[in-house]
N, C-alpha and C positions, 0 to 999 in steps of 0.2 A: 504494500500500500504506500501510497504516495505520502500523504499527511496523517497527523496524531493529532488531529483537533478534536477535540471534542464538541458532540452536537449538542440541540438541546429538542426537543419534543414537547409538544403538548399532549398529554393522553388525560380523557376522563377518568378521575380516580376511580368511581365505580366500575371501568371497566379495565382497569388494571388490576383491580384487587380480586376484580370477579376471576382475572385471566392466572392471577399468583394461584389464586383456592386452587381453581382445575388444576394448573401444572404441580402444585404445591412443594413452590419454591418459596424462601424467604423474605427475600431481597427481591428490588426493582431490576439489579442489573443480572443478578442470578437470570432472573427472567428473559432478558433481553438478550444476555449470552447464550442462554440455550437456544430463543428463535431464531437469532443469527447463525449458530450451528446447524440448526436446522435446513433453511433455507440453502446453505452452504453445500449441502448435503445434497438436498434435493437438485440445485442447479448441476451438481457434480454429473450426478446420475443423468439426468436430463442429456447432458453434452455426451457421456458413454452411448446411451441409446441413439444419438443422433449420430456419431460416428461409425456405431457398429452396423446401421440400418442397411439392410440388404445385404451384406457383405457374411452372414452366418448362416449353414445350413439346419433344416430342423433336426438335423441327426446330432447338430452340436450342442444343442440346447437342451440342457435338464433337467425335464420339467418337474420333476419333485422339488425342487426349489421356489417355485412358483406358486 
């Protein structure tokens, strides 16, 4: 990453606190670090499947894994 600035956000407290209970993390940033991982995750995946697309045959794919 380019810069270490810190942001700032606005989020409704209700729906930040509603969003801690579900994940039931502590902390604000706990929170935000894990949906950042998350997303991090997902875009990862997202870019494998768009690479691998077409390029595998059904004989290589496991589907017990699925």
């Amino acid at each position: 990453m380019a810069g270490r600035k810190p942001v700032t956000v606005r989020i409704p407290q209700p729906r930040l606190r509603h969003l801690m209970r579900a994940r039931k993390v502590k902390s604000q940033s706990e929170l935000i670090n894990t949906l950042l991982e998350e997303e991090e995750e997902r875009l990862k995946s997202h870019q494998v499947l768009r690479e691998t697309q077409g390029k595998l045959k059904r004989s290589a794919v496991d589907d017990r894994l699925l």
